[in-house]
N, C-alpha and C positions, 0 to 999 in steps of 0.2 A: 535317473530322473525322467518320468514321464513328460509327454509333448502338454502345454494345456489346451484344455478343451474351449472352443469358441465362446460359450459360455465366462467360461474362467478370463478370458483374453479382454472381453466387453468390459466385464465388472472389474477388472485390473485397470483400465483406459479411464472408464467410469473415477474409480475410486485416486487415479492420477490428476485427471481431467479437475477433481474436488479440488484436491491438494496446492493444485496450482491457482486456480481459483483462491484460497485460502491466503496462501500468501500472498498473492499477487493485492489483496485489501489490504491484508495485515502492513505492506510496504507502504501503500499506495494512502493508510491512515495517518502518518508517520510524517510525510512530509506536509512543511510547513504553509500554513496558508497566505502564511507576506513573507516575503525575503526581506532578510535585515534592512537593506537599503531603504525598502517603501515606510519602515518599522520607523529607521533614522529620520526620514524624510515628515513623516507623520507630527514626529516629535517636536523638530525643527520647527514645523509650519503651526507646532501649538504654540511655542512659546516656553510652554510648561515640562524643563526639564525633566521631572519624575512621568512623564508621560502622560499623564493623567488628565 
């Protein structure tokens, strides 16, 4: 197996660099934007069990 070329090492960094990037949204889209509690709390202060 040849060494890679400085080239090859960048665009390997690069194409890491994406990936991480990538998922690090993909996770970061996922979590929730209330925690149950504020969710329960909201509910509570309507009144209106079905939440609504």
């Amino acid at each position: 197996m040849k060494p890679l070329s400085h080239t090859e090492t960048s665009t390997l960094q690069v194409l890491l660099s994406w990936g991480e990037d990538l998922v690090a949204r993909a996770v970061a889209s996922m979590k929730p934007k209330h925690s149950a509690s504020q969710a329960a709390a909201a509910v509570a202060e309507s009144g209106n069990p079905s939440g609504v």
